[in-house]
KOLPA-31791 format. One line per 2 residues: their letters; for each residue x, y, z of N, C-alpha, C. Coordinates in steps of 0.05 Angstrom, whole numbers. Layout:
REM KOLPA-31791
A = X/Y/Z/X/Y/Z/X/Y/Z; ... .
This chain:
REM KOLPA-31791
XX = 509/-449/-191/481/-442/-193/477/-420/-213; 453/-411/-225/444/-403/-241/432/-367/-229 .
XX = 448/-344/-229/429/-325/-210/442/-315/-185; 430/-294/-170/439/-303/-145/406/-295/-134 .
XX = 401/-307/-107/383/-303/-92/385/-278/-91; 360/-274/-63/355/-243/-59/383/-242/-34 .
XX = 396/-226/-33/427/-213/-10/404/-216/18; 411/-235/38/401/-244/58/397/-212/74 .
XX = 416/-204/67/417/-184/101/391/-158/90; 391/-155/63/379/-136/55/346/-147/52 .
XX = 340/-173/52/321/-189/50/306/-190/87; 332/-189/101/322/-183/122/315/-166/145 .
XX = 330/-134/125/307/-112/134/290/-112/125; 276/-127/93/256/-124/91/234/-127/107 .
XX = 243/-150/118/225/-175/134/222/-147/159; 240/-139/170/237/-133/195/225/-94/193 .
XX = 225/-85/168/220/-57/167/197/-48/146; 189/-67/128/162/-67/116/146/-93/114 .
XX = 152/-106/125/146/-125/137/146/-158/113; 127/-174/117/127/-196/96/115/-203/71 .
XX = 101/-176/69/86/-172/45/108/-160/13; 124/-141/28/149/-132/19/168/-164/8 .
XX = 168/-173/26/192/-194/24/187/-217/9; 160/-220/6/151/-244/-8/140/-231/-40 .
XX = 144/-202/-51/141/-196/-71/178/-196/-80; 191/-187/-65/218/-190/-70/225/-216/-76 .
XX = 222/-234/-56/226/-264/-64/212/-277/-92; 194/-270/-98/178/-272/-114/199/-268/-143 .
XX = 205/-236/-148/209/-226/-161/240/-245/-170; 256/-251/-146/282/-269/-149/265/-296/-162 .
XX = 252/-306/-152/240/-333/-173/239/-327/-197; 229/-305/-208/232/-293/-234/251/-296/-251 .
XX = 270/-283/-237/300/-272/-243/309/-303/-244; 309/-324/-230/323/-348/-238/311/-358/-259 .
XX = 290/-362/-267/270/-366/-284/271/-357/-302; 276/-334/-311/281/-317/-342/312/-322/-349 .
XX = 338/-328/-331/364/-338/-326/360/-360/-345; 345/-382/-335/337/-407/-348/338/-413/-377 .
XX = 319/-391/-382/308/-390/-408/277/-408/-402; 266/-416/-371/246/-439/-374/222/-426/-378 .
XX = 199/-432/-390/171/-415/-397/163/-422/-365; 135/-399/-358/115/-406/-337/105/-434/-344 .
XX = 93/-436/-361/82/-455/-362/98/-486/-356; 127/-484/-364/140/-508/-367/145/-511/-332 .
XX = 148/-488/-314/151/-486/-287/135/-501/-276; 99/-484/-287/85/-496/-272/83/-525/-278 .
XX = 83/-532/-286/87/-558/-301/89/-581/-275; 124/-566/-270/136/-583/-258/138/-586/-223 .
XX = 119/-557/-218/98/-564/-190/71/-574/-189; 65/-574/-213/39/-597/-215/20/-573/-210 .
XX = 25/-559/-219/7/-532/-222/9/-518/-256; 2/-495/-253/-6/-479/-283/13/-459/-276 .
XX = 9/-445/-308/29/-419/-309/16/-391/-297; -6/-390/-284/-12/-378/-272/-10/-378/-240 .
XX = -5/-391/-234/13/-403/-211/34/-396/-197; 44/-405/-226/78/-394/-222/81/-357/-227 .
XX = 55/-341/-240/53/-313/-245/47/-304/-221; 29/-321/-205/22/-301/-181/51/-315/-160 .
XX = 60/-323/-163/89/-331/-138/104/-316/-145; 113/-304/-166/129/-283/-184/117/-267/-172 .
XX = 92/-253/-173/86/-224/-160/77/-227/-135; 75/-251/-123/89/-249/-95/54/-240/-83 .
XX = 38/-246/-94/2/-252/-93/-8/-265/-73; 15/-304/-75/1/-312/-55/24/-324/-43 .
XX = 18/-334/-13/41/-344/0/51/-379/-14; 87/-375/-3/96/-402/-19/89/-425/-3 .
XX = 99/-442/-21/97/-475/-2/124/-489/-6; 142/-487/14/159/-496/18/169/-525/-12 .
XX = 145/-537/-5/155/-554/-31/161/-550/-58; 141/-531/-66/137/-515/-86/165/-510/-94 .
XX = 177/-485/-82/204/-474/-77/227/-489/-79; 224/-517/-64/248/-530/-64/248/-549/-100 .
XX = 221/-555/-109/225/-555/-127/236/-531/-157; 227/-514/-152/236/-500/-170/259/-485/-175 .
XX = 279/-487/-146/304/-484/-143/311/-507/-163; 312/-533/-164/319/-550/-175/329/-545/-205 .
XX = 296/-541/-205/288/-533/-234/313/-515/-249; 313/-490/-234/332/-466/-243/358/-467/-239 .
XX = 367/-500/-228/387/-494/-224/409/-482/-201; 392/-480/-171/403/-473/-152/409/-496/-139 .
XX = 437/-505/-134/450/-537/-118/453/-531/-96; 474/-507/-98/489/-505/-62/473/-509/-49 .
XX = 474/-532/-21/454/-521/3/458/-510/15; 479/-487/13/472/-469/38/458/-442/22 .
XX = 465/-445/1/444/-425/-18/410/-435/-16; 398/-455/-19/372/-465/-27/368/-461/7 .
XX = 377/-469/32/376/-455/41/364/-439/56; 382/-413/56/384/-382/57/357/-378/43 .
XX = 351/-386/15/324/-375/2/304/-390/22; 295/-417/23/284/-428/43/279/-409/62 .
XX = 296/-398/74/292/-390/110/276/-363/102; 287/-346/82/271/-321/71/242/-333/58 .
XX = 234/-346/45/211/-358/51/189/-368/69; 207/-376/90/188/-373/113/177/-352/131 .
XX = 202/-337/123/200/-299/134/174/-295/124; 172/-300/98/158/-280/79/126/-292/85 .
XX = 126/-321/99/103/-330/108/90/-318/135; 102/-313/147/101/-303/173/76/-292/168 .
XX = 53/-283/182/32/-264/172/37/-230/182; 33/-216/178/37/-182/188/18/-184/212 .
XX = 25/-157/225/17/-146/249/-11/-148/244; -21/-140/225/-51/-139/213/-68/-167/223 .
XX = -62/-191/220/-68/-214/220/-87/-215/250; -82/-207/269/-94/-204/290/-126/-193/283 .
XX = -127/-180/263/-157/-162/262/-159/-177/237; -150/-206/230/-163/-217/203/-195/-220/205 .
XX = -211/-226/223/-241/-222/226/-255/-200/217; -241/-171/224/-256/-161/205/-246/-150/180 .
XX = -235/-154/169/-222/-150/147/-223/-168/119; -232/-157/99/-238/-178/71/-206/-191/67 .
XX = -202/-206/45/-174/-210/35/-169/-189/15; -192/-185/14/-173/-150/-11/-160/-133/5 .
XX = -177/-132/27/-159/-104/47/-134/-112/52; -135/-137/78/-111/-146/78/-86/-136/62 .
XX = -82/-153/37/-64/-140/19/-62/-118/13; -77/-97/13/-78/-68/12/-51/-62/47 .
XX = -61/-69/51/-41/-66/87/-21/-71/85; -10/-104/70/8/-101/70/33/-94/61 .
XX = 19/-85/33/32/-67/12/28/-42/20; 14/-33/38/10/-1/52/42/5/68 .
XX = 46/-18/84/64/-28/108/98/-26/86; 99/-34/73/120/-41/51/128/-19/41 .
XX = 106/3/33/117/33/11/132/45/27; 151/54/6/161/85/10/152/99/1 .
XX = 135/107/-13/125/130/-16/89/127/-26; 69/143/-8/42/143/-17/39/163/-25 .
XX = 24/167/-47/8/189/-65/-18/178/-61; -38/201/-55/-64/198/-56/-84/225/-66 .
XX = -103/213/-79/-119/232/-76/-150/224/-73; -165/235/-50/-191/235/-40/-208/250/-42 .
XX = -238/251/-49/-249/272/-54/-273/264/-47; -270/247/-24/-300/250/-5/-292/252/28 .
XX = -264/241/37/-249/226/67/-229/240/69; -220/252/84/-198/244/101/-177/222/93 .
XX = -161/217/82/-144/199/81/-137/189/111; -142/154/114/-156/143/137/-115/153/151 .
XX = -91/150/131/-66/150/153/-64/184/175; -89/194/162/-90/225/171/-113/230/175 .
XX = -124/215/199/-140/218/206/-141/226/234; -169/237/256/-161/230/285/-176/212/290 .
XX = -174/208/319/-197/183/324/-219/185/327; -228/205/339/-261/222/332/-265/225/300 .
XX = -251/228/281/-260/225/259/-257/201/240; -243/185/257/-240/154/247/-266/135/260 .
XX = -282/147/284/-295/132/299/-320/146/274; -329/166/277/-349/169/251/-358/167/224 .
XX = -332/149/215/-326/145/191/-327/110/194; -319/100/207/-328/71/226/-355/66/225 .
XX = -368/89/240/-396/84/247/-417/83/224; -409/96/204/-426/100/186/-425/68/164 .
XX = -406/47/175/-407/27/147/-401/2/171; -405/4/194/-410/-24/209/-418/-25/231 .
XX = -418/-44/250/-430/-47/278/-413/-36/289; -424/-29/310/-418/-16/335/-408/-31/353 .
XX = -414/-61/359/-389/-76/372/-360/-81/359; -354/-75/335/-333/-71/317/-319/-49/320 .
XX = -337/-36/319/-320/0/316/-298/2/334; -289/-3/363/-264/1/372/-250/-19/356 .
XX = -250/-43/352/-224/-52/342/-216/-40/311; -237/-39/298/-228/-21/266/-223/-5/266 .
XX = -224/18/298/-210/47/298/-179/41/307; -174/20/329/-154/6/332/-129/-1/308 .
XX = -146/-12/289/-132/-24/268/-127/6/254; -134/15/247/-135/44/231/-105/62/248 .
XX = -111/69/273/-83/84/288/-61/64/284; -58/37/276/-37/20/286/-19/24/254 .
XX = -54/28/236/-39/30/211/-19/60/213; -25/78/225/-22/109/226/18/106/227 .
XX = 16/91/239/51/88/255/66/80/234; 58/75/212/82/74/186/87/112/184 .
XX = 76/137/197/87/151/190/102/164/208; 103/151/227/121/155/251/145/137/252 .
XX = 151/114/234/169/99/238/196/110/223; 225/100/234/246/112/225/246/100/194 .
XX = 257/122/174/247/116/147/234/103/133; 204/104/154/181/98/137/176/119/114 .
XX = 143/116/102/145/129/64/138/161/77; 136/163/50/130/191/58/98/196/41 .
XX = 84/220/45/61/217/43/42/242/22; 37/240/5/27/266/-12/3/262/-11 .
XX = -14/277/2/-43/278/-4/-60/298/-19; -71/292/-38/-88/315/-49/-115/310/-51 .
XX = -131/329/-28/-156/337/-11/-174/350/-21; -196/342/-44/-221/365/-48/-224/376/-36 .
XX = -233/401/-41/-236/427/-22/-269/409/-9; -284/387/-17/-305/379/-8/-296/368/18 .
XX = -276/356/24/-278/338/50/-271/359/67; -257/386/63/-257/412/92/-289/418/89 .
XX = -311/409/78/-323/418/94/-354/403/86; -346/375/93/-369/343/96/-363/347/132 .
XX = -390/341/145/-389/342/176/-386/319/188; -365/306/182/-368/281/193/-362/288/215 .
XX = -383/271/240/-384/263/262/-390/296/272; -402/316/250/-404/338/265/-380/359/259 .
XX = -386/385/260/-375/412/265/-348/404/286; -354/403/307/-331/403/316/-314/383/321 .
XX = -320/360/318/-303/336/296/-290/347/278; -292/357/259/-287/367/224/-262/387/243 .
XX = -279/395/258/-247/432/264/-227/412/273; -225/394/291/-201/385/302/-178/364/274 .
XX = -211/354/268/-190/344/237/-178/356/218; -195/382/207/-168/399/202/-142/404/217 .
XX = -155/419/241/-128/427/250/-100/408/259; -121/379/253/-98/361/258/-82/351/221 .
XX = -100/358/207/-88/357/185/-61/384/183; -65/410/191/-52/423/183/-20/422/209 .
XX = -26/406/234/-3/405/242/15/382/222; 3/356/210/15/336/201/28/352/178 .
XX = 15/375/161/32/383/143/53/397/151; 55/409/173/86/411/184/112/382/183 .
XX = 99/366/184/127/342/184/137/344/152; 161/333/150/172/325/131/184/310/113 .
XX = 152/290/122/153/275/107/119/266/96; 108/288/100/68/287/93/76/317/76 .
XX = 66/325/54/46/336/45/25/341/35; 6/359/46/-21/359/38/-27/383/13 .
XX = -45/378/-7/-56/397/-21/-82/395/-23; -94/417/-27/-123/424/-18/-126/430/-50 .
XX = -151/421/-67/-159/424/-92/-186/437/-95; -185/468/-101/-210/476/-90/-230/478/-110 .
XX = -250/483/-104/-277/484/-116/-267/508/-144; -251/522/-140/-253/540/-164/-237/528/-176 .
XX = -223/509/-182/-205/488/-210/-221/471/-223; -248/479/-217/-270/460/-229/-266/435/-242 .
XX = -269/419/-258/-267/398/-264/-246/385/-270; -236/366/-263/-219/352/-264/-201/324/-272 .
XX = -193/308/-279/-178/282/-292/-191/264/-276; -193/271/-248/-205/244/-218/-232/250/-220 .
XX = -245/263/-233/-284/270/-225/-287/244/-209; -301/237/-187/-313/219/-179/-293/195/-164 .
XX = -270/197/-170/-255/173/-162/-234/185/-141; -230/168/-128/-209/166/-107/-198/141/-112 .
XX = -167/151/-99/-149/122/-103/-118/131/-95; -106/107/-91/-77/117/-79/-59/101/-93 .
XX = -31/118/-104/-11/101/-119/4/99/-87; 17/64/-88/39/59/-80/65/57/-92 .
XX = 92/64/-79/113/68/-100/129/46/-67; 145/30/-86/168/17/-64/192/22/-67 .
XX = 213/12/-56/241/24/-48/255/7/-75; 244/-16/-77/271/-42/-89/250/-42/-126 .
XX = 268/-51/-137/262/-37/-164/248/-76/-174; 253/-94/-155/232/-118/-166/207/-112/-149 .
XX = 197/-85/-142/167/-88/-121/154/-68/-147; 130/-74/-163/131/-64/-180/102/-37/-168 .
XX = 106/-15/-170/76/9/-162/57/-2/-174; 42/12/-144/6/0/-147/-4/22/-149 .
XX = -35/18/-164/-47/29/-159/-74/22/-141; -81/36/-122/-110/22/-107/-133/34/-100 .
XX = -156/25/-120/-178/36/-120/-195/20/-91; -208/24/-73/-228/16/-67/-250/19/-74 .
XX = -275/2/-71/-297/0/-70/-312/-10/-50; -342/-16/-43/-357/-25/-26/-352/-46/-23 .
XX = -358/-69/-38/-350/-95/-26/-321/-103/-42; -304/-90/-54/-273/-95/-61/-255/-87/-71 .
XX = -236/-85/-85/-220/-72/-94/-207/-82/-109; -186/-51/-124/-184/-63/-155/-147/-54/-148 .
XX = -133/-71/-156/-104/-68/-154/-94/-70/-180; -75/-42/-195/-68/-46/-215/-41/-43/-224 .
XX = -33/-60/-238/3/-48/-236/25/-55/-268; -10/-52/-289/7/-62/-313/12/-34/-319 .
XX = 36/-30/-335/50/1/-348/33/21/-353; 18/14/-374/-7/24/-389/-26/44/-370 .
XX = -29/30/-340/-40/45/-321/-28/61/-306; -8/47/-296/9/63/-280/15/96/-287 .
XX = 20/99/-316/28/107/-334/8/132/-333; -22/127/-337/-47/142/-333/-48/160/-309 .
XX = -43/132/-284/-49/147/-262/-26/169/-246; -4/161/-252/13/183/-254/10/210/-259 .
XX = 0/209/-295/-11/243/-304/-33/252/-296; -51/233/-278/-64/249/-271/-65/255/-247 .
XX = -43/241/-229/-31/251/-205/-22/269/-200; -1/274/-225/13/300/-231/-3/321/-236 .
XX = -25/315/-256/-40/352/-263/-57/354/-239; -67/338/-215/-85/339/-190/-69/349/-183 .
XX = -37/354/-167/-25/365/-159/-18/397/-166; -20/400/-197/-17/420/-216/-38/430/-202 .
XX = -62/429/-206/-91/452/-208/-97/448/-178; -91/438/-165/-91/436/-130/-66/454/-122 .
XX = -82/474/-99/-60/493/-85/-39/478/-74; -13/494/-90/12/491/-61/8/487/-37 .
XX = 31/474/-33/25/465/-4/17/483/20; 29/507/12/31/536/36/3/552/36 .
XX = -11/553/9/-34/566/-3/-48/540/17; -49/518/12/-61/497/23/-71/501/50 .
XX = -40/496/68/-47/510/92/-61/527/100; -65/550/89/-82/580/88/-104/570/95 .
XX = -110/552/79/-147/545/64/-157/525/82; -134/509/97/-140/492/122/-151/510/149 .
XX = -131/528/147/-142/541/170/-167/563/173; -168/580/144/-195/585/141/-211/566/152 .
XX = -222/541/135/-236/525/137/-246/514/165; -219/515/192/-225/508/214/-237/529/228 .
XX = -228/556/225/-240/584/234/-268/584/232; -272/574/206/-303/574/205/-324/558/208 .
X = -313/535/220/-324/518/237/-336/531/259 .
């Protein structure tokens, strides 16, 4: 055969520790890898599933789920015979179909979010920076329930606060990511759900910055203007070097996922100088707890 698949056992922590959104960009990424092996174009691929080269680009980045047939054809294609190899990829393909824990609350959830989840579920490492919220993985539930309330129904609101804590547990899990947040000095002090809502969310922000694997930075009003004016957004970074970093903007009705060089590249430096002109982590703390005092 031409390649090797993705190493089963390592394919199947993926499956079982960032779940199938991870596994089906990995798989993805091995379609690639046999595929550039080849020398065969996208287009000549798609071809030969009776589809386009766009097709075969989003199965490469692992976008949308496979179809068994699909697969068994393009093994062909590249050159994979053994059956106990075609296979082993097979069975990791059905992994990678599996839907995530998320799938339960598919009702209320767009398909943009979705994928946001389960590339959330997959990182090792989140960078964010917000400058109106709370970053929802650090949040409490009194300030997740008022942040709920303000953009849907009220027969909804427990299960999307539901969905929200269930997401929380990637930072409780054994070598789940780790988490950098950098916090306008505006969101210590927006009243969501109220004054004394806001105190417990700090102070629950400033116990999380005790773990070690969250830190928070507070970017205050006197660093005046800045690279993010106006925008919020969070880079994802993954473990395996075929999951390529996202970047993810939301919006009102969708979102923008980006992950060509050119951007990545942007949002980095200006991850980095947000971090620069945003207090240390310890100064940070300080300004957390002011902030709850004066609640």
């Amino acid at each position: 055969m031409i390649g090797e698949p993705v190493r089963i056992g390592h394919a199947d922590s993926l499956a079982a520790d960032r779940g199938p959104t991870a596994l089906r960009i990995a798989v993805g990424g091995q379609l690639r890898k046999l595929r550039e092996d080849t020398g065969i174009s996208r287009e000549a691929a798609g071809e030969h599933i009776r589809g386009s080269h766009a097709k075969i680009s989003r199965l490469e980045l692992g976008r949308t789920g496979f179809k068994e047939r699909d697969i068994r054809d393009l093994l062909s294609l590249y050159g994979v015979s053994d059956p106990d190899q075609r296979e082993m990829f097979l069975d990791l393909v059905r992994k990678a179909n599996q839907p995530g824990w998320w799938h339960r609350y598919n009702d209320l959830l767009p398909s943009w979010f979705e994928t946001y989840l389960g590339l959330e579920h997959a990182a090792k490492s989140i960078r964010t920076f917000e400058n109106q919220l709370v970053p929802g993985l650090l949040q409490t539930e009194d300030y997740m329930c008022a942040v709920v309330a303000l953009g849907h129904e009220s027969s909804e609101s427990a299960r999307r606060v539901e969905l929200r804590k269930r997401r929380q547990e990637i930072l409780e899990r054994h070598g789940g990511p780790t988490m950098w947040a950098v916090l306008d000095e505006a969101v210590l002090h927006r009243p969501i759900g109220g004054n004394e809502v806001l105190r417990e969310q700090i102070e629950h922000l400033i116990d999380m910055s005790d773990r070690p694997n969250v830190t928070i930075q507070v970017l205050p009003y006197a660093a005046g203007g800045h690279a993010a004016v106006g925008s919020s957004f969070t880079m994802l970074r993954f473990a395996e070097p075929e999951l390529p970093d996202i970047v993810y903007m939301e919006q009102l009705t969708s979102a923008l996922y980006l992950d060509r060089q050119q951007d990545l590249e942007l949002y980095r430096q200006v991850m980095d100088r947000l971090s620069v002109q945003a207090e240390a982590p310890a100064r940070s703390r300080v300004m957390l707890k002011e902030a709850a005092a004066a609640l």
